[in-house]
C-alpha positions in Angstrom: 15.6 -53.1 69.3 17.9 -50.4 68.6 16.4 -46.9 68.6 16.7 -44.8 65.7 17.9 -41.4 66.4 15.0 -38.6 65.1 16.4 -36.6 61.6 16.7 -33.1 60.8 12.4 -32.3 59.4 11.9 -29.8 56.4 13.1 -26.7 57.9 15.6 -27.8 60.0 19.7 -27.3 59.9 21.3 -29.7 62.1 25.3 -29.2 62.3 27.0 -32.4 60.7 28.0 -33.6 64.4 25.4 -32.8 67.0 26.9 -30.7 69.3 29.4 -28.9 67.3 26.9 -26.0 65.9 23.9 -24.6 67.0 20.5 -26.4 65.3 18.4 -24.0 63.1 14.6 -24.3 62.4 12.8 -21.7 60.1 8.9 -21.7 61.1 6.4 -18.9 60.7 8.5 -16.4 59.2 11.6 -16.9 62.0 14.4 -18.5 62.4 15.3 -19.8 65.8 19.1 -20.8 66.4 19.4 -22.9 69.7 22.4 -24.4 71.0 21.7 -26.5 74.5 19.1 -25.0 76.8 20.4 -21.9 74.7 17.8 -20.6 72.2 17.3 -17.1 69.8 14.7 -16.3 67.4 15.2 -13.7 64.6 12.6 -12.3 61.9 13.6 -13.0 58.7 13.0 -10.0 56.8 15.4 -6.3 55.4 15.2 -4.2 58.6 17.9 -3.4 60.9 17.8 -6.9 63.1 16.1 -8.9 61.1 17.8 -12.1 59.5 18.9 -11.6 56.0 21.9 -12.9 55.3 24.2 -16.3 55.9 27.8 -15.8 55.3 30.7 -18.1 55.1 34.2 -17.1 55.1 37.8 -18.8 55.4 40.4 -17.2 57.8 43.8 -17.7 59.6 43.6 -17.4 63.4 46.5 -15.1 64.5 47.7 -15.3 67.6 46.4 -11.8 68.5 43.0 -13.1 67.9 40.1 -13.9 70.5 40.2 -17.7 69.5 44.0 -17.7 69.6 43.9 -20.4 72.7 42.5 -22.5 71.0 42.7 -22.4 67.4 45.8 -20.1 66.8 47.5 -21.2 63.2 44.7 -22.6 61.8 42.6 -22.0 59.1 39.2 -21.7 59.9 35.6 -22.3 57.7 33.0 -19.8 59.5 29.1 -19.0 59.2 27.6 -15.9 60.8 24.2 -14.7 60.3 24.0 -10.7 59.4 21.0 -8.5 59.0 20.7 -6.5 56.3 23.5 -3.7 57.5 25.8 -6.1 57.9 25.2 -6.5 61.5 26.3 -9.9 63.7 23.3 -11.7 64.7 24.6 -15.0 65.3 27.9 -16.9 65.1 27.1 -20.6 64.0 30.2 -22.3 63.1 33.9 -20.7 63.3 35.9 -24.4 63.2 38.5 -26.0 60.9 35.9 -28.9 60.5 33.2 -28.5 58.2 30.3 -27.8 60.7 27.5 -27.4 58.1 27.1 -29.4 54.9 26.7 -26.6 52.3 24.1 -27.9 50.4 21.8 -28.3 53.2 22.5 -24.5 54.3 22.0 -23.5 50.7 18.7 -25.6 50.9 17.5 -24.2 54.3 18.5 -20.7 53.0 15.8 -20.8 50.2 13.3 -21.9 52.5 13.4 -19.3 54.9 13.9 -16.6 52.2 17.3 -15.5 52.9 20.4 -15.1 51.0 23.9 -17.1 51.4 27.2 -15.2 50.3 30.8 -16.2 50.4 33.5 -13.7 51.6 36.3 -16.1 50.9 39.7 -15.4 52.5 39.3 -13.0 54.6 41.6 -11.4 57.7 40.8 -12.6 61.1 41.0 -8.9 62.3 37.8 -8.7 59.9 35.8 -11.2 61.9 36.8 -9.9 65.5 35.9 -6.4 64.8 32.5 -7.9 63.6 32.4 -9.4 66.8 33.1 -7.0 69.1 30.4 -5.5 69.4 27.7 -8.2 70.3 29.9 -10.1 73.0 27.1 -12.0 75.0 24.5 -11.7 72.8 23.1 -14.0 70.0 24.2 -17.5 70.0 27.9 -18.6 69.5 28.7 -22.2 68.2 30.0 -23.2 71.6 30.5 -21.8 75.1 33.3 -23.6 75.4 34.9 -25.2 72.7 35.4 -28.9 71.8 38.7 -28.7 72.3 38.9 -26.3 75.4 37.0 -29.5 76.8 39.9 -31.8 75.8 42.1 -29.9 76.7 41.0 -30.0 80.3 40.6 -34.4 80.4 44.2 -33.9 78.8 45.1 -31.8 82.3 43.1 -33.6 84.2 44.2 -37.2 83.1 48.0 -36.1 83.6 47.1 -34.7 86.8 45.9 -38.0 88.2 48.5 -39.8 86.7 51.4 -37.3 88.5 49.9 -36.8 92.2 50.9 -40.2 93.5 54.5 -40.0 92.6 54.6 -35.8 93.5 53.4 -37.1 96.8 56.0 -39.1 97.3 58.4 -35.9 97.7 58.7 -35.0 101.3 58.7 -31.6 102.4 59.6 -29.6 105.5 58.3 -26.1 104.9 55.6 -24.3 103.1 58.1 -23.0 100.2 59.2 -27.0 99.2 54.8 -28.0 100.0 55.0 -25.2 97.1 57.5 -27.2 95.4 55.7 -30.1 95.4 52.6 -28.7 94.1 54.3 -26.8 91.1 56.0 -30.2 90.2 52.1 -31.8 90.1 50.7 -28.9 87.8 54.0 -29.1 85.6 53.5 -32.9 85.5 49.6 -32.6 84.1 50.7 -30.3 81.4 53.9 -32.2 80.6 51.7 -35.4 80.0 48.5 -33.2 78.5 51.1 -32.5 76.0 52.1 -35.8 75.2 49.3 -36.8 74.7 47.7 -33.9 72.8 50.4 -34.6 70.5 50.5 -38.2 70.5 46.8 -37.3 69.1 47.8 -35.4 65.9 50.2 -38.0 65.2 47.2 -40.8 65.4 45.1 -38.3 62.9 47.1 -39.4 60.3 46.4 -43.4 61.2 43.6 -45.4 60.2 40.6 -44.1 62.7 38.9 -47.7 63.7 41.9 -49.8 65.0 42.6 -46.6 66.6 40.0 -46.3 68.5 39.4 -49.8 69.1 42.9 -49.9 70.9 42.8 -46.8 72.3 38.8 -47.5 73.8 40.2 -51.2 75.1 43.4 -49.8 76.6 40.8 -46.7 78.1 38.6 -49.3 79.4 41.0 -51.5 80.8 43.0 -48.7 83.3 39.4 -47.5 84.6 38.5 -51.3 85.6 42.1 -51.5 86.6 41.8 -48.9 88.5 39.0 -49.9 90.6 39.7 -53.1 91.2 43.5 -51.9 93.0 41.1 -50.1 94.9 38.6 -52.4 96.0 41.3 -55.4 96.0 43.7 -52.8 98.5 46.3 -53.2 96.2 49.9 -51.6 96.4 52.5 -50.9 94.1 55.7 -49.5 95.0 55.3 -47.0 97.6 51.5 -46.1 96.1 48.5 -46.5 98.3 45.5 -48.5 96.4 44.1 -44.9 95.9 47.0 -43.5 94.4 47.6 -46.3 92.1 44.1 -46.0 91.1 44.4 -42.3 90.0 47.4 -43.3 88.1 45.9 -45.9 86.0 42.6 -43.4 85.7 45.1 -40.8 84.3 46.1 -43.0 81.7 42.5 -43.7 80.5 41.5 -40.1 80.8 44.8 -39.3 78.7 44.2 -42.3 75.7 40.7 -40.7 75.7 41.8 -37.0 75.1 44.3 -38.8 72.7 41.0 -40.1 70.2 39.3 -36.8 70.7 42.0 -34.4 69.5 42.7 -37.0 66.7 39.3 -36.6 65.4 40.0 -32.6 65.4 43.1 -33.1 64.1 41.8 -35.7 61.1 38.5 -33.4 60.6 41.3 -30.6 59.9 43.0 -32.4 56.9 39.8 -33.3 56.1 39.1 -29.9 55.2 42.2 -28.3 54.0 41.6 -31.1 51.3 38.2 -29.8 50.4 39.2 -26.6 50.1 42.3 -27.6 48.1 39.5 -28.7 45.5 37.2 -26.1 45.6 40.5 -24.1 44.8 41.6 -26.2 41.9 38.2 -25.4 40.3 
């Protein structure tokens, strides 16, 4: 019998997606933000420090902002929680996804006695500055991001999947060994970007044959590649091992390829909603 996953109790906020926002709980007059082992508490009340205030805004990330790696180009829906001066006391959500369903944080809001105000559009520059000046303190939505994450199985997968032909380039000295290994980390970005962009393109396609190809064809390299292993298999001038990173490259890149299309579809997803909300 299947287990059923536990749901959000009265005075909870969970995020939409479990792990994309920190989970909120309002109990004997605090609220306590905790994302992974991670966890604040703050006082709800008016003083300097206390919670008093959820905020959501929209914004553009420019590329001169602090989540330019990332997210540079793209509109952004944000929550912070402020005291009473206006002061940062938590970042929840700052994501082109909709992170929190706004009636359950207009909901959780009443409970705990604090107020909820939209800021609109506002400049990135805005929410930097606010920012600033609490870097490594309170709780951010994520230490490293969702997509910093597949990013790096985009790297990695197109690493795996260049090493055994790179090593097939024979060197003499140290300066072409340095050749060599320039080629590899130019190889595992070439193919990280393939398949990075192979994933918005896939955003725009229905999601469930999608990912029922993309899991089976996933599925089917990583077997593949430890049965060459096992079975000492060769192909061209690739050892068993080497073959095996190549296929394992190719299921670590079809897997980055489904994640960043779920970014990239959650994105549309949004830019929709706030079409409507503008046409209102």
């Amino acid at each position: 019998m299947a287990t059923k996953l536990k749901e959000p109790e009265l005075g909870e906020l969970w995020p939409k997606v479990l792990g994309h926002g920190p989970k909120l709980a309002f109990n004997d007059g605090q609220i306590s933000i905790r994302l992974s082992s991670h966890e604040n508490h703050y006082t709800v009340g008016q003083e300097e420090g206390q919670a008093a205030l959820f905020v959501t805004y929209t914004t553009q990330i420019t590329a001169d902002s602090r989540d330019a790696l990332t997210m540079a180009g793209r509109q952004v829906i944000g929550w912070m929680l402020l005291d009473s001066t206006g002061q940062l006391l938590a970042r929840l959500a700052s994501d082109d996804e909709v992170v929190y369903e706004r009636s359950k944080i207009e909901a959780f809001a009443q409970l705990a006695g604090v107020k909820i105000k939209d800021w609109g559009e506002v400049p990135v520059s805005r929410i930097d500055k606010l920012l600033a000046p609490t870097d490594g303190k309170g709780v951010t939505r994520q230490r490293i991001s969702r997509r910093e994450w597949i990013i790096a199985i985009a790297v990695a997968g197109g690493i795996l999947f260049s090493w055994p032909f790179a090593s097939q380039i024979t060197f003499d000295s140290e300066r072409q060994r340095a050749l060599v290994i320039f080629l590899l980390g130019v190889g595992g970005f070439l193919f990280a970007g393939i398949g990075l962009a192979l994933g918005r393109f896939a955003a725009k396609l229905s999601p469930l044959p999608l990912y029922v190809v993309c899991g089976v064809s996933a599925a089917g390299f990583a077997v593949a590649s430890f049965y060459v292993q096992l079975a000492n298999l060769t192909v061209w001038k690739l050892t068993p091992n080497q073959t095996g990173a190549s296929l394992l490259g190719l299921a670590a890149e079809l897997v980055a390829v489904v994640l960043w299309s779920q970014i990239q579809r959650g994105g549309i997803e949004a830019d929709k909603q706030r079409s409507r909300l503008d046409l209102r």
